[in-house]
C-alpha distance (Angstrom), angle and dihedral (degrees) to the residues before:
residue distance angle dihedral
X1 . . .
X2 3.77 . .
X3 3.86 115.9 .
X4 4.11 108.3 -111.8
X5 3.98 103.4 -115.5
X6 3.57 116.0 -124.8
X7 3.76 123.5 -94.5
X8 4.10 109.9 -111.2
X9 3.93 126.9 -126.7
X10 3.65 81.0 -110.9
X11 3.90 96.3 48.0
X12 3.88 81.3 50.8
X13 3.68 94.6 48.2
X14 4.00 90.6 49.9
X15 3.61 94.2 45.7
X16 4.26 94.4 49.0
X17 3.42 113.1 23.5
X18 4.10 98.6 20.2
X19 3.65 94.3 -126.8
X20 4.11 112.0 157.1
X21 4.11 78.1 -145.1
X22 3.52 150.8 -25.2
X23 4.06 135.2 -115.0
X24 4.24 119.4 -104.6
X25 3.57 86.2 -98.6
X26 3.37 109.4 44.0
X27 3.91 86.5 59.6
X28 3.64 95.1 45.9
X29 3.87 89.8 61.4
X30 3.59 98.1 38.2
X31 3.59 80.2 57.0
X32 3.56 108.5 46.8
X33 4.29 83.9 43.0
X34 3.96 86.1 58.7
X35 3.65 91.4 52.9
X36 3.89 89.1 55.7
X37 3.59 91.5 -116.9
X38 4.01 123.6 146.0
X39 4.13 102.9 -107.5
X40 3.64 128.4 -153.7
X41 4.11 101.7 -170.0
X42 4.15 115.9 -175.8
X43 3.14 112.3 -164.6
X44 3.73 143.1 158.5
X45 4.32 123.3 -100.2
X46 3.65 107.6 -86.4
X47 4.44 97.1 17.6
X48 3.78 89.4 117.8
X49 3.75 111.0 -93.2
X50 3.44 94.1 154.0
X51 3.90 93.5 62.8
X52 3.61 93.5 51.1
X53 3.55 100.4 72.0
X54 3.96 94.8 34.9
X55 3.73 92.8 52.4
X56 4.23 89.8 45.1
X57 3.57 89.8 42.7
X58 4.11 99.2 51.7
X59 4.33 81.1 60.6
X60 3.18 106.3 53.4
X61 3.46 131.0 57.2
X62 3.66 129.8 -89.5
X63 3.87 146.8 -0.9
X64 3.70 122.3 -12.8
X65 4.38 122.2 -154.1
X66 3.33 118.5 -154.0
X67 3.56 123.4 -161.4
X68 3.70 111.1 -156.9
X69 3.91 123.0 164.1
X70 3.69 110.4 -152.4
X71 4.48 119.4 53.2
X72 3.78 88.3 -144.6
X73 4.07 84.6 57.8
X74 3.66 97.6 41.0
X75 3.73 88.5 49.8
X76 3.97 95.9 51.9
X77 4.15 84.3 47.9
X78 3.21 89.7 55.4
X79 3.86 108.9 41.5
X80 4.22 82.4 47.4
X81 3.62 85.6 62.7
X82 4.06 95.5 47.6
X83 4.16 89.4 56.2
X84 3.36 116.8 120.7
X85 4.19 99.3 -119.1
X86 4.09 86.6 53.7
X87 3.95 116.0 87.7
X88 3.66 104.5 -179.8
X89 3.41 116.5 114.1
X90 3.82 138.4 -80.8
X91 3.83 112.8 -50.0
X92 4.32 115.2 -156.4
X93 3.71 129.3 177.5
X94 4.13 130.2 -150.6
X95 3.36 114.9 -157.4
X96 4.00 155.2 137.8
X97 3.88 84.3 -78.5
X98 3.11 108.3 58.0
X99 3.93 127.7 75.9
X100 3.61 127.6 -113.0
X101 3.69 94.3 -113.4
X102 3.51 89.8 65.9
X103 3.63 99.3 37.0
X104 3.56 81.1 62.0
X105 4.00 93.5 49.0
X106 4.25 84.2 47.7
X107 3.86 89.2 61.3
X108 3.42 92.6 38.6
X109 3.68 100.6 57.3
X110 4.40 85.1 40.5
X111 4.15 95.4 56.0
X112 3.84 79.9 49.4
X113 3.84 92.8 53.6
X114 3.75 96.0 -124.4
X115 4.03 92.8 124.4
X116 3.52 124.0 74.6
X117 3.53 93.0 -177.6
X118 3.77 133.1 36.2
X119 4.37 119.9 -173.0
X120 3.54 123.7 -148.9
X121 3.17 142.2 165.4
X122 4.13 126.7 -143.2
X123 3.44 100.4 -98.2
X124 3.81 97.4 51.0
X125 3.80 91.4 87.3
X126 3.53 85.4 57.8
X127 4.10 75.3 88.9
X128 3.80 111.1 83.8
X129 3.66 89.5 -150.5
X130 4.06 89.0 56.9
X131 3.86 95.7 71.8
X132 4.04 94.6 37.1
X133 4.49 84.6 55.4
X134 3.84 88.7 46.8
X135 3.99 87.3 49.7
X136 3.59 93.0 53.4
X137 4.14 89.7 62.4
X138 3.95 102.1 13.3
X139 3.63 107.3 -154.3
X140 3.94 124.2 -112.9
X141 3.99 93.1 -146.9
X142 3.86 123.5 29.2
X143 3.99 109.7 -168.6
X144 3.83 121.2 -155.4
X145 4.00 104.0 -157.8
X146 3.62 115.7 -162.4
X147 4.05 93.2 12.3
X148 3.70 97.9 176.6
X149 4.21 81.9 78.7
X150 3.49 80.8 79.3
X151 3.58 107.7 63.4
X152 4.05 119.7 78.8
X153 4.07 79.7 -141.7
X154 3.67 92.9 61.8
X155 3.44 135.4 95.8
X156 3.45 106.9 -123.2
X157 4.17 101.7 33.2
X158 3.59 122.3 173.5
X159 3.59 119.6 -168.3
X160 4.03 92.5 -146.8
X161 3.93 83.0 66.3
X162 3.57 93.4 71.6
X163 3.95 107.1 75.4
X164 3.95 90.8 55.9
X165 3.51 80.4 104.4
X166 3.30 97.1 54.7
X167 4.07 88.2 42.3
X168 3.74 97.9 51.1
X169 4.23 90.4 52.2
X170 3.61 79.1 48.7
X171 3.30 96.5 58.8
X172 3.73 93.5 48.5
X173 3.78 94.1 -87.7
X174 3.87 101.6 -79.0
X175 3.65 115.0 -156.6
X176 4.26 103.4 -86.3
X177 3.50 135.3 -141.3
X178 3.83 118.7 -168.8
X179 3.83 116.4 -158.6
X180 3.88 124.0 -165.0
X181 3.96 133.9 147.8
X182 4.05 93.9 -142.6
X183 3.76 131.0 28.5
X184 3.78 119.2 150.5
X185 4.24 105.7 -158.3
X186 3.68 97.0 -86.9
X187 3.89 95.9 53.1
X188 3.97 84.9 47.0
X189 3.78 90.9 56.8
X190 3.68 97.7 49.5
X191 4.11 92.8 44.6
X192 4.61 81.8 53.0
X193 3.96 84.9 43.1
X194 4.08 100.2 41.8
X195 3.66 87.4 44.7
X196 3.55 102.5 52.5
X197 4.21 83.2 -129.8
X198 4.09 107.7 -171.6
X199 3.98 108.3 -132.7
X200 3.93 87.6 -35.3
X201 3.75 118.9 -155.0
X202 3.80 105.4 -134.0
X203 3.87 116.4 -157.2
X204 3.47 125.2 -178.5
X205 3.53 118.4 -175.7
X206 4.13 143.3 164.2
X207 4.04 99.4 20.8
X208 3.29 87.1 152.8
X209 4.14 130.1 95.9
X210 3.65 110.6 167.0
X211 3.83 84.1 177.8
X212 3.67 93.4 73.2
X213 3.71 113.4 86.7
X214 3.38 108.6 -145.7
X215 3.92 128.3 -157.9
X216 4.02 142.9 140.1
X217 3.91 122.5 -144.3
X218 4.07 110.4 -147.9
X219 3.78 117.0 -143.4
X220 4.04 131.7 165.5
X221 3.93 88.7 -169.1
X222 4.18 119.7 77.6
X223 4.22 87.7 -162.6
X224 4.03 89.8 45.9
X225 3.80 85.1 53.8
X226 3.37 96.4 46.1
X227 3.65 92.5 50.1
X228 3.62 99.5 41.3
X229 3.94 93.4 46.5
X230 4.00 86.0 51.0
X231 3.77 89.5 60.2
X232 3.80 92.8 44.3
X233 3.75 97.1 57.2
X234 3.89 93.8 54.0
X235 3.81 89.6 50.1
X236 3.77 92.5 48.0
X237 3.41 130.2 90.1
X238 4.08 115.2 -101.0
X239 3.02 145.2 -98.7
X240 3.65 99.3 51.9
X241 4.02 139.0 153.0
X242 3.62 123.4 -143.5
X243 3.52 114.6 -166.9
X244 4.43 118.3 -148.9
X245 3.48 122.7 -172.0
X246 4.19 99.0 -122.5
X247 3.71 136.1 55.3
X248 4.68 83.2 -126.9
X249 3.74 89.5 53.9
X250 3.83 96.5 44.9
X251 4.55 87.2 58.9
X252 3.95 93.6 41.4
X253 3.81 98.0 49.2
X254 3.63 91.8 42.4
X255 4.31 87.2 48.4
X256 4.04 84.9 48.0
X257 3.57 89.3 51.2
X258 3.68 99.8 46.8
X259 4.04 83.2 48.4
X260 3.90 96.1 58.4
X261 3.76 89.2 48.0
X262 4.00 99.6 -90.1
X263 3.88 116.7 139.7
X264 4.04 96.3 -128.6
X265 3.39 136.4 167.8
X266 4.21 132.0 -170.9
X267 3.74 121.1 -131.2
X268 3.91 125.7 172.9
X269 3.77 140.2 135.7
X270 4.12 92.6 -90.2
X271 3.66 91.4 69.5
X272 4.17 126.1 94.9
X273 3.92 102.8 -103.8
X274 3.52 94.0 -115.6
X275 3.31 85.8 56.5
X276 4.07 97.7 46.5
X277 4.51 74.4 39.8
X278 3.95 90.0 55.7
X279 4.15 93.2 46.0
X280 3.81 103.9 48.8
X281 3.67 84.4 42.4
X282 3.77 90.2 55.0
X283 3.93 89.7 52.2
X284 4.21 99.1 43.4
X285 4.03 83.5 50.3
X286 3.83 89.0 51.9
X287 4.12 85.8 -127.2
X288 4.27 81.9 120.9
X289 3.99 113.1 46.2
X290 3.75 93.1 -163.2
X291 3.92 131.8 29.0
X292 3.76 115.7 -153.9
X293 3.39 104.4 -155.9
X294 3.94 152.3 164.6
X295 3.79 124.7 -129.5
X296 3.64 77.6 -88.5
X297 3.98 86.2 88.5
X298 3.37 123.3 75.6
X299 3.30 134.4 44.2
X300 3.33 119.4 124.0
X301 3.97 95.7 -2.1
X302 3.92 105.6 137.6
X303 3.68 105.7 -169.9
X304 3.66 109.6 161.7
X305 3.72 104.7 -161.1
X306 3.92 99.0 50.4
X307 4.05 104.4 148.2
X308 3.51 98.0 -172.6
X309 3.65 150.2 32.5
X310 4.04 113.6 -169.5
X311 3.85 126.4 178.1
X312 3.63 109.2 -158.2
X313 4.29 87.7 178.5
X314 3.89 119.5 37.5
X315 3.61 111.3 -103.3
X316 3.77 128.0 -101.1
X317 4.16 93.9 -118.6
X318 3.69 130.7 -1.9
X319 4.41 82.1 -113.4
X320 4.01 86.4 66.5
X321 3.73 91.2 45.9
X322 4.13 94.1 50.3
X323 3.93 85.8 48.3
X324 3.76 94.6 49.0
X325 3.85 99.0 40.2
X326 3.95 84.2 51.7
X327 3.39 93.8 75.8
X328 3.67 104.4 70.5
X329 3.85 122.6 66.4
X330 3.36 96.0 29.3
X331 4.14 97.2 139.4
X332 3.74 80.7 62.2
X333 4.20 100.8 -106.0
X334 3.82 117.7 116.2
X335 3.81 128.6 -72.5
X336 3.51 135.9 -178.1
X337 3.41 122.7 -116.9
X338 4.03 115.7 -168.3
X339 3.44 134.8 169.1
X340 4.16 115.6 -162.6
X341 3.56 99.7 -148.1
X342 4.10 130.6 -156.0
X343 3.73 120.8 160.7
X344 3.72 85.5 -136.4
X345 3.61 84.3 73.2
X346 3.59 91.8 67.0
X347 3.96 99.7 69.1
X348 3.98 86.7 49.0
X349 3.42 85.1 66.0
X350 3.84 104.7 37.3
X351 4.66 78.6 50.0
X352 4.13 84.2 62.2
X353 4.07 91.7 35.8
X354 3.94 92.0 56.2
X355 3.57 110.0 57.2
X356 3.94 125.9 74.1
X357 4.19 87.0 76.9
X358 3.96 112.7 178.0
X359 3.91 119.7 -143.6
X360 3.46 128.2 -159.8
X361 3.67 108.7 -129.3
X362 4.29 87.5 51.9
X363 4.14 86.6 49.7
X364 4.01 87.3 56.3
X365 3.66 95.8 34.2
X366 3.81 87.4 61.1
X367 3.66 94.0 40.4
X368 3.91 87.5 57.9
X369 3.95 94.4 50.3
X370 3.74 91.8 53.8
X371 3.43 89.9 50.4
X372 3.55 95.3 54.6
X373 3.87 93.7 49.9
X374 4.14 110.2 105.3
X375 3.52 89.7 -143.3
X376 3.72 144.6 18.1
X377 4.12 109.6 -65.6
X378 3.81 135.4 -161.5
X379 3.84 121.5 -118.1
X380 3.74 89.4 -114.4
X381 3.70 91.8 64.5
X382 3.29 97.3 42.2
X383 3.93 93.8 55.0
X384 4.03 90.8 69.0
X385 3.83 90.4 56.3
X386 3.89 92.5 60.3
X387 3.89 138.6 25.8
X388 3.69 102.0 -111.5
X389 3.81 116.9 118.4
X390 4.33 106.1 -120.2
X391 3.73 93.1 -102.1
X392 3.91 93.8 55.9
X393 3.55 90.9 43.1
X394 4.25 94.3 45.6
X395 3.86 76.9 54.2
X396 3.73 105.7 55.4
X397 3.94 92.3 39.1
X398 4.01 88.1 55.9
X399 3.89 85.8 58.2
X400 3.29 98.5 35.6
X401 4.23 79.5 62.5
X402 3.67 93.7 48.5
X403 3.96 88.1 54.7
X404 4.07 96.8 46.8
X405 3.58 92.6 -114.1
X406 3.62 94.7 116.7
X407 3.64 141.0 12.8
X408 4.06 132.7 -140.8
X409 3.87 127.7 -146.7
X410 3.61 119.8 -151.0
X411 3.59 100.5 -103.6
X412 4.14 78.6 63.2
X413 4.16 94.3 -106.6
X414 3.92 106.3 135.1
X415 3.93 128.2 -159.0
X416 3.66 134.6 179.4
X417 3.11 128.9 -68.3
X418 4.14 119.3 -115.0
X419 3.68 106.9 -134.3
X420 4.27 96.6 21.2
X421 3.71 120.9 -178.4
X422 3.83 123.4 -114.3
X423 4.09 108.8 -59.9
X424 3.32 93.0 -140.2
X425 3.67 99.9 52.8
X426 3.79 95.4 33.0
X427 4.17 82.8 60.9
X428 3.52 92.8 46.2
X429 4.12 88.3 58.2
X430 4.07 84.1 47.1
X431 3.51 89.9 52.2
X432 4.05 87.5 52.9
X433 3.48 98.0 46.4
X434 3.59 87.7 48.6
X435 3.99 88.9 47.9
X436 3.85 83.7 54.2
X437 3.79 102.6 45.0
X438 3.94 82.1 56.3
X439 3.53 91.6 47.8
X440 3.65 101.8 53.1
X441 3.89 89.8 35.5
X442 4.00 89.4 71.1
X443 3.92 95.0 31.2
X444 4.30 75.3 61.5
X445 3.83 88.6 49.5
X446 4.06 88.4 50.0
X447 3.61 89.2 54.2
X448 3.79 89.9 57.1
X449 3.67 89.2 45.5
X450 3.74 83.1 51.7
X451 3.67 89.0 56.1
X452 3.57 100.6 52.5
X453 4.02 89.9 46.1
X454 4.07 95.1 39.0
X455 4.18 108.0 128.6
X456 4.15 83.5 -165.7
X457 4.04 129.7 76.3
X458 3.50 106.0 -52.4
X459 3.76 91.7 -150.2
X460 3.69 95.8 50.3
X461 4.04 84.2 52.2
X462 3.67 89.5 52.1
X463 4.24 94.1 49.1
X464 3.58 93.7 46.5
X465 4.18 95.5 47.6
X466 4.12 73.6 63.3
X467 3.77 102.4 54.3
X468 3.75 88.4 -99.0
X469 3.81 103.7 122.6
X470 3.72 111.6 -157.1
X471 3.79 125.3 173.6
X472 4.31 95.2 178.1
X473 3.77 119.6 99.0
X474 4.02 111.3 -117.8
X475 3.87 87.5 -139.7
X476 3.47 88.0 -148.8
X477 4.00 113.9 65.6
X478 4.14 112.8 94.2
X479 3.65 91.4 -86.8
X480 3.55 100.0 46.9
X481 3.31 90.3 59.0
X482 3.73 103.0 40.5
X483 4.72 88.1 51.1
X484 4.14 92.3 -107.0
X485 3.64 96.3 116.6
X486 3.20 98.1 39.6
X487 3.78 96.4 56.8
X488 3.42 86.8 40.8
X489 3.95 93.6 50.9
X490 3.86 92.1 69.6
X491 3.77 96.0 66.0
X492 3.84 126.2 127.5
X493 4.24 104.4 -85.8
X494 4.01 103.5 -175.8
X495 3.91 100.3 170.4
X496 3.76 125.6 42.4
X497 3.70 128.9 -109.6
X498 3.63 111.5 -92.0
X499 3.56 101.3 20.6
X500 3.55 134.6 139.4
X501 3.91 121.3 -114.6
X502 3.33 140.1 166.5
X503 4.24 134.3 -124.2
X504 3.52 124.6 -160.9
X505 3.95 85.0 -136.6
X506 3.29 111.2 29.2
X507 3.74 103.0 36.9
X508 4.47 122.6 -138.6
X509 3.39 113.2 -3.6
X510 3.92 136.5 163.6
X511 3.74 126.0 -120.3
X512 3.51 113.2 -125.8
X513 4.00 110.6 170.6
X514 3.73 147.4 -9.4
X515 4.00 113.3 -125.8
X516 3.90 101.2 -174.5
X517 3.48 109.9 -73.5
X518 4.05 99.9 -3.6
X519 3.90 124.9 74.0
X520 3.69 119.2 -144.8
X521 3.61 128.9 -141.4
X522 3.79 142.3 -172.9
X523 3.64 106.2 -142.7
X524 3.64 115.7 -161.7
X525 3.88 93.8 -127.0
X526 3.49 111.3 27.6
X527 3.72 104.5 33.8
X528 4.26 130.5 -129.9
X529 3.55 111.6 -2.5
X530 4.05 125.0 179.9
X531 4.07 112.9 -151.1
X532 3.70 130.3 177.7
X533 3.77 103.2 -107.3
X534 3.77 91.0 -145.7
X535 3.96 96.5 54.2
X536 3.73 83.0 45.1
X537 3.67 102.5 53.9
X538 4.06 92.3 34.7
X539 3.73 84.8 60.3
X540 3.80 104.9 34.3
X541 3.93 89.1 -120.0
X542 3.54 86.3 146.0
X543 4.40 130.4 61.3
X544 3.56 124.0 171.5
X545 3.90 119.5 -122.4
X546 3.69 111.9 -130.0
């Protein structure tokens, strides 16, 4: 009797989700999911994340968690897994929204084994009763959705993201799949480490999107830019977002738009959420042609038909930008991509960069009134018993962890630790992790500086930032076309991308890209730094590390 063959990823794909086939990536994950192994998959806004882990989890058995971090986002997961083409399995959500009567029904209907897959958000294990529920049928699969929020690096961190570690051991230590659209090799690390990931296969696939047009307009002058990006708008192709760097700027561009004859609408984190509700609705529904926005905008918005991407302020880190710039061109057709550029802009950023500073005597103060407590206590009780605002204090307890002074429970209580190392000296490490968050925060922001001053492909900068090393030309970014990069592309490139090298300062680092005559290196401690090659190799700055 013949041996039946085994069905495909493909096959599978066809037969659940009716797709005629899937993307490199996609399959690489589904596979590496299938063979129960923790997955790290990179890939690009709009690549089909979301039908990785509902294609692995309808073959293998049991529950799946998802942790998503918006309720507008786990709602559109969901309802994508209720259509009619999609055979799956049942798809719930527990939330703020819903009432406790059906929260009850939810977890119910899970201990049973009736859902397949289970939403959450963060904070929901904030619950005590979440955790014991989840115990009661521990999940096969737990799914981190946008897992960049997890890294202190990225660009959209959330401190409630940081005990899905301690969830997911839990929980009996499920295999995990983190999901996120942009994660330069330092954020990936931290998501592995945070996670407590077992010999994780990382894939990264599809950085790539020729379709974007990329380009950045130089000026000296705010008004000139002002006027100038007025007039570029009205010649562009709608819909469009243009991303500002403050709440103020988001209302008077929008006003200056509406003036000139532009359909534009404000959105930002300041506004009432029906309000932020009523504005991104006005832009998916094509009733705004361009969304002036904040970072606050974003996540999770699919809008297919998104023609351009503008940056009126320089972004924060060149992971922001990637994220943002992701979210045009997604039906495939061309968008513009343009980034109106003032140095100016820079200190803006380095303003927001700087504050958040840690001091010594607060770090032990808080150590002390944990280990006073009698029994395990939330973060919002704590906050009364000192003068730190929550944020600060969410801060310090996180590296308190990372030192062994303290330890967290799922539902995000924390307690002292039993054998803790000396306060003093444990602060003084917080203090230099702190120094060298800061540090590599604005070596970030001097990579996106580096961007918007880069005389090479502008695409190839991009896709190496990423791990992706490319030596082509695009042909197609602003200096492409205009002969920079190619002139620039013939330069003297002694060590290879992605190597390891030493500096007598800095210590092991890894190098990254060329930008004419300067190399650029991630160090491990202190973050991006750009160096003239030829100072470097006249004085031996530089050793490779075998």
């Amino acid at each position: 009797m013949a041996r039946k063959r085994p069905v495909s990823i493909q096959q599978l794909a066809q037969t659940h989700l009716g797709y005629d086939d899937l993307r490199p990536g996609q399959e690489a994950a589904i596979a590496s999911v299938l063979e129960h192994c923790d997955t790290l998959a990179v890939m690009p806004t709009g690549s089909g994340k979301s039908a990785i882990y509902q294609l692995a989890a309808a073959n293998i058995p049991g529950s799946t968690i998802v942790v998503s971090p918006l309720l507008a986002l786990q709602k559109d997961q969901v309802d994508s897994i209720a259509q009619d083409d999609i055979d799956v399995g049942y798809a719930a959500v527990v939330n703020s929204t819903i009432t406790g009567c059906e929260r009850a029904k939810i977890f119910d209907r899970w201990r049973n084994g009736e859902i397949e897959f289970l939403f959450l958000a963060p904070e929901q294990f904030n619950n005590a009763d979440t955790i014991e529920h989840l115990q009661a049928a521990p999940p096969s699969l737990f799914v981190i959705d946008e897992a960049h929020c997890i890294s202190e690096w990225g660009h959209s961190f959330r401190p409630d993201y940081l005990r899905l570690g301690t969830v997911i051991e839990a929980l009996g230590h499920p295999t995990t799949l983190a999901l996120t659209a942009t994660a330069s090799p330092p954020v990936r690390e931290e998501i592995m480490q945070r996670l407590g990931m077992k010999n994780p296969r990382i894939i990264v696939k599809e950085f790539d999107r020729p379709n974007l047009r990329l380009a950045v307009e130089n000026y000296d002058d705010e008004d000139e830019k002002r006027e100038i990006f007025l007039k570029r708008i009205q010649q562009l192709t709608k819909p469009g977002i243009v991303y500002v760097a403050t709440r103020k700027i988001t209302e008077s561009l929008a006003a200056a738009l509406n003036e000139v004859g532009v359909q534009a609408i404000a959105y930002h984190a300041g506004l009432k959420t029906k309000e932020r509700e009523q504005a991104q609705n006005a832009f998916m529904s094509d009733e705004a042609e361009v969304i002036v926005a904040t970072t606050a905008f974003g996540m999770g918005v699919d809008k297919p038909n998104v023609r351009f991407v503008l940056h009126y302020h320089i972004s924060d880190s060149i992971d922001s930008y990637y994220q943002e710039i992701g979210r045009a061109g997604r039906d495939g057709d061309s968008a513009n991509i343009i980034l109106f550029y003032t140095p100016d802009d820079l200190n803006l950023r380095k303003f927001f960069s700087g504050g958040g500073k840690l001091d010594a005597e607060k770090v032990i103060e808080l150590a002390k009134i944990v280990r006073q407590q009698s029994e395990p206590i939330h973060p919002k009780a704590l906050k009364p018993l000192t003068d730190l605002s929550q944020s600060k204090l969410k801060c310090i307890l996180n590296q308190l962890e990372l030192v062994n002074v303290v330890k967290t429970l799922p539902t995000g209580e924390v307690f002292a630790n039993d054998n803790p190392p000396d306060l003093e000296q444990a602060a003084q490490e917080v203090l230099h992790a702190q120094e060298r968050k800061t540090k590599v925060e604005r070596s970030r922001l001097e990579m996106m500086r580096g961007y918007a001053e880069v005389q090479d492909c502008r695409r190839k900068y991009l896709l190496n930032y990423f791990g992706d090393p490319r030596e082509e030309l695009c042909g197609y970014c602003d200096n492409c076309n205009s002969g920079i990069a190619t002139q620039q592309n013939a330069r003297r490139k002694p060590y290879k991308l992605n190597s390891r090298i030493l500096h007598k300062s800095w210590g092991e680092g890894t190098v990254m890209r060329y930008e004419g005559d300067k190399i650029v290196i991630l160090f491990d401690e202190v973050g991006y730094k750009t160096i003239s090659l030829e100072a470097a190799l006249l004085r031996g700055l530089l050793q490779r590390v075998e």
